[in-house]
N, C-alpha and C positions, 0 to 999 in steps of 0.2 A: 832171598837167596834160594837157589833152585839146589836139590838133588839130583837133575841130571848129570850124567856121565859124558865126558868126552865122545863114546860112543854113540851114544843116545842123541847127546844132538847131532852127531852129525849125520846120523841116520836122517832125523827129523831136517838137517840143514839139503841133504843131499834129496830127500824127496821135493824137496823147497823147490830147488831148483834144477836138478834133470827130471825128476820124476821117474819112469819107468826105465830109461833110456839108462839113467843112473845104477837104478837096482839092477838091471841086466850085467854092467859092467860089475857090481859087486858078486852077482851068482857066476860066473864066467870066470874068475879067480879061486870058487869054491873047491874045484877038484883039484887046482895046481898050485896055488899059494893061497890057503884061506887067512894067514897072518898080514899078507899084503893086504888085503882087503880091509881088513881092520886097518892098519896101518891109514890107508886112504881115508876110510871115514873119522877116524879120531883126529889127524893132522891136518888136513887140506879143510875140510870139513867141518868136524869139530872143533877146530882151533881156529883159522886163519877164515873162512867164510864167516863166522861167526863172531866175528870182532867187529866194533865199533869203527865209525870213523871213513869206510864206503858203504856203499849199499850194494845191492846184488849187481844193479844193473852195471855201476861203475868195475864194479868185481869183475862181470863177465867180458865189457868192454876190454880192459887188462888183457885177463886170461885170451881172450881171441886173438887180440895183437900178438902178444905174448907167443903162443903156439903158432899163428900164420908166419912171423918173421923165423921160428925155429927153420920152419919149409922141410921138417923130417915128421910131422905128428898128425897127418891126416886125417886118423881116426879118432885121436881126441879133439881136433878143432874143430869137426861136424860133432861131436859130442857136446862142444861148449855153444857151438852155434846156434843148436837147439836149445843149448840150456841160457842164453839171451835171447832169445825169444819166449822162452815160458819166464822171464822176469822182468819182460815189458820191452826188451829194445827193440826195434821196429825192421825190416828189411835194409831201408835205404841205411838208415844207423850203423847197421853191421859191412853193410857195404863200404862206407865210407873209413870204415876202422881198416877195412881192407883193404883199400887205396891209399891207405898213410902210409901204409907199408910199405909202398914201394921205395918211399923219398927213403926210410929208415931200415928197409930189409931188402929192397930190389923188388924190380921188378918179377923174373921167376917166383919171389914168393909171395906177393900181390896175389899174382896169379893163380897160382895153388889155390891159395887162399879164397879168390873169388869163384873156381868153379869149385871148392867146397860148399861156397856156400848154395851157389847154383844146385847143388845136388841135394841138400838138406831143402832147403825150400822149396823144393820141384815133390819133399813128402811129406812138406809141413804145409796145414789147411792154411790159409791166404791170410 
């Protein structure tokens, strides 16, 4: 049994899987809601990435679908795009999760969704 904090891991969950991209989002709520901040890493984080039962990669897969069918969260689904690719999913992978979309959210938000991704991966090395 660990002594970590809900905190703590989700610190340790969040550098897992955004890395810097992640920490940025948590300093960028420091001066306007540092409570949210916590909030995010204790919940999403700490609790719900850190559970048993998927893995990051299936996680991300999710979370991508998930935010491209919204078709209002642009800046968190180039945030999660990158954070499936720092947890193995491949280009053509995340593409094809963005083409689901369409049969399940439309096409507009396929769409979205693929020149999100076109824009993360036009900054993310090959």
């Amino acid at each position: 049994m660990t002594n970590e904090t809900r905190l703590q891991r989700g610190h340790r969950q969040l550098d897992r899987i955004d890395g810097a991209g992640g920490q940025a989002v948590i300093a960028a709520l420091a001066d306007i809601a540092p409570d949210f901040a916590t909030y995010l890493l204790e919940f999403p984080f700490g609790d719900i990435y850190s559970r048993d039962g998927l893995g990051l990669r299936e996680r991300e897969i999710a979370t991508i679908a998930a935010l491209a069918a919204m078709g209002h969260a642009q800046p968190q689904l180039k945030v999660h795009i990158r954070a499936g690719l720092n947890v193995g999913l491949t280009r053509d992978e995340i593409v094809e999760v963005l083409m689901q979309m369409a049969v399940y959210a439309g096409f507009p938000a396929a769409l979205n969704g693929l020149f999100a991704a076109r824009e993360v991966f036009a900054e993310a090395p090959a």
